[in-house]
N, C-alpha and C positions, 0 to 999 in steps of 0.2 A: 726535548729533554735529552740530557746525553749523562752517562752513569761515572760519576768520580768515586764510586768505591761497593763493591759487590764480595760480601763476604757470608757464609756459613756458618751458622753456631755448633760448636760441637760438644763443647759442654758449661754447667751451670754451676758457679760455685756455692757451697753452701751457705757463703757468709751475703751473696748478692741481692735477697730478699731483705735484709735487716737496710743494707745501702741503697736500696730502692723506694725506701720509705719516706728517705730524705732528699727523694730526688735524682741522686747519682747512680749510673751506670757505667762500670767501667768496664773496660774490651782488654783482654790481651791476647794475641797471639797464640794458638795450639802450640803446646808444649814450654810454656811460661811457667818457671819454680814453682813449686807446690803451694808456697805461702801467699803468692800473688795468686792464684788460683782462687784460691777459695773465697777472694774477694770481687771476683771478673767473670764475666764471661770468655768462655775460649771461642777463638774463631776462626778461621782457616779464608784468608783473603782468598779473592778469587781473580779481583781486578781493584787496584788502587791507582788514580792517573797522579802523577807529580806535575805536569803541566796547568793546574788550575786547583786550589782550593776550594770547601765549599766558602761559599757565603750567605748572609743574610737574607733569606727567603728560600733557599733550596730548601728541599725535603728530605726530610731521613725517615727511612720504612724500616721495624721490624716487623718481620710478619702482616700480619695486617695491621698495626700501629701505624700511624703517620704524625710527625711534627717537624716544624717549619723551625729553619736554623734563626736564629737571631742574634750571634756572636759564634767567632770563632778566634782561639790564643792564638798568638804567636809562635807556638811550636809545635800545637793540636796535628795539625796534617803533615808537618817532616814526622813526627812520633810515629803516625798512623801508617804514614808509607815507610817507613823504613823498618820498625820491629812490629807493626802489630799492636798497638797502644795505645789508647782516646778515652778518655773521660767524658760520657755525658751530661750535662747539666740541664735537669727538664724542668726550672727554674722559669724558664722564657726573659731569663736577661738581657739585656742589648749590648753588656762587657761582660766578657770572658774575665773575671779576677784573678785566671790559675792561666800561666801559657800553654797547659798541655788538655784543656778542655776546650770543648765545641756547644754553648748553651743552645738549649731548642726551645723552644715554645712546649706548656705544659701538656699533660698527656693523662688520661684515668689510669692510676698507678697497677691497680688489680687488672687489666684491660692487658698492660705492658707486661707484666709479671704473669699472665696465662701466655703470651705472644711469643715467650723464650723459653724455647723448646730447640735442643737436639735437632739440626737439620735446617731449624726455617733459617730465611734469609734477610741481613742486613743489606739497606743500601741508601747510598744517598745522592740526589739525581739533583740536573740543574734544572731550573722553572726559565 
């Protein structure tokens, strides 16, 4: 397994529990407008690789959460390596409908929503 993207949460916005209900989690970069805030998590990359996207079957960990990728857009991973920015969709769709999301395979929402916490860490690894 080798790690295409290792990053920190550093904080939670208030609006990202109501967006989690329907599935989406969205990431933005620490120090993202206020008003995108409050709909994302902040995160403080720590390693993003450009050499290789995820794809279909890698795993994404919050904390101790896992789901397996099953689509990713077309623009999901320049987004993610360049500013900080990825929508996830815990849908488990096989197409990405949005170019700037990464679908995963579903996940126990209240499980994901204890997982995001100040500190723990995002990643997502090849299989």
């Amino acid at each position: 397994m080798s790690i295409l993207l290792s990053s920190k949460i550093t904080a939670i916005g208030p609006d990202v529990a109501e967006l989690l209900e329907g599935g989406v989690l969205i990431l933005f970069a620490d120090g993202c407008p206020p008003e995108l805030a409050e709909v994302s998590v902040s995160h403080i990359v720590a390693e993003a690789t450009k050499t290789r996207q995820p794809k279909p079957g890698d795993q994404l960990r919050i904390g101790s959460i896992t789901a397996r990728v099953t689509a990713v857009g077309e623009l999901a991973w320049d987004k993610m390596t360049e500013m900080g920015h990825v929508v996830f969709n815990f849908g488990g769709s096989n197409i990405a409908e949005r170019p700037g999301e990464i679908c995963v395979s579903a996940v126990d929402r209240d499980h994901l929503w204890a997982a995001l916490n100040p500190g723990a860490t995002i990643t997502i690894e090849t299989i």
